[in-house]
N, C-alpha and C positions, 0 to 999 in steps of 0.2 A: 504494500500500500504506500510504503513511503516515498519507493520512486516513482510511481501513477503521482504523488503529489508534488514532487519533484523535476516532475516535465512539466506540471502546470504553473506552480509556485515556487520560481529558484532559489526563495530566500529563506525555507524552510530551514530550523535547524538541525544540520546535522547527529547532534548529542542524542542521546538515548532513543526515543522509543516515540511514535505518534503520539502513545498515549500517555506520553508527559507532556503532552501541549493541548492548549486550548485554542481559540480563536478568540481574540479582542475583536469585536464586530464595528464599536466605535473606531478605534485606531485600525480597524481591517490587518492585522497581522496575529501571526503566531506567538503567543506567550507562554513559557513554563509556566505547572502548577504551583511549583517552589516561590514562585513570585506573588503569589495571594496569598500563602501561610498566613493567617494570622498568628501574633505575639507568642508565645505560650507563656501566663502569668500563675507561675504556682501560689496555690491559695494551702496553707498547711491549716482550713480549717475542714477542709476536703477529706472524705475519704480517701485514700489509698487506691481502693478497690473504683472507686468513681471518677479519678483523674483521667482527661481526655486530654494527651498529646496531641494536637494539631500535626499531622503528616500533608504532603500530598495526594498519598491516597486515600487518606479520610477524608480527607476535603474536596478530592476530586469526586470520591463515591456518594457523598455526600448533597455535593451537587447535583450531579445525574439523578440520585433519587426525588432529591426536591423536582427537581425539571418535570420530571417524569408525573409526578405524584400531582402535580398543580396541573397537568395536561390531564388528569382523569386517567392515565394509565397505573395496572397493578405492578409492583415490584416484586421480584425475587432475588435473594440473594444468596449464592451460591458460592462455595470457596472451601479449602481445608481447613480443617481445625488451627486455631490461632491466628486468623490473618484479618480477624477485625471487623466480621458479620456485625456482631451483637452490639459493640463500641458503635459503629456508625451507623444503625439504626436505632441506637437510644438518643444520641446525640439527636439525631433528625428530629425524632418526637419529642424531645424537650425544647426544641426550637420552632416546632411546629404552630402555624397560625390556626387555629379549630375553626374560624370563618372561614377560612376558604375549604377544610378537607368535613364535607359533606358527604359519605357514600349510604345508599339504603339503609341497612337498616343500623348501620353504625354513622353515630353523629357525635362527635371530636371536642363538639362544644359544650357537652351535656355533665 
């Protein structure tokens, strides 16, 4: 895929993998996800067990879900043990706005 993107778009970056980049639609070019990390500000009144490291790929998977999830599509997540299912779909739903996620018979706002 990345050379099909690469005869289209010459300014693609080379480094890792498509799916460390995203598209800036405002500035129209490719951005790593590394680049929107938010902060990570340790709170030690936090559990242990509840602390959420900001990754790229949390934030990335994160994102897609939200996308997704606001478009009225259903999510699955799928991956081996330890690489972070449960982390960033908790994360999502504590962030979650309950006005927008409306489905049948479950309502988010209730």
């Amino acid at each position: 895929m990345k050379s099909k993107i690469l005869k289209i778009y010459t300014s693609f970056p080379f480094e890792g993998d498509i799916y460390d980049y995203f598209i800036d639609f405002e500035k129209k070019e490719f951005k790593s996800w590394n680049d929107v990390i938010p902060e990570f500000v340790f709170d030690s009144s936090v559990s242990f067990f509840n602390i959420i490291v900001p990754t790229a790929d949390t934030y990335k998977f994160g994102y897609i879900i939200n996308k997704l999830m606001s478009g009225g599509f259903n999510v699955l997540l799928t991956g081996e043990t330890g690489v972070g299912k449960t982390i960033i779909m908790n994360e999502f739903l504590m962030k979650i706005n309950p006005e927008k996620f409306v489905y049948s018979n479950l309502n988010f706002s209730a």
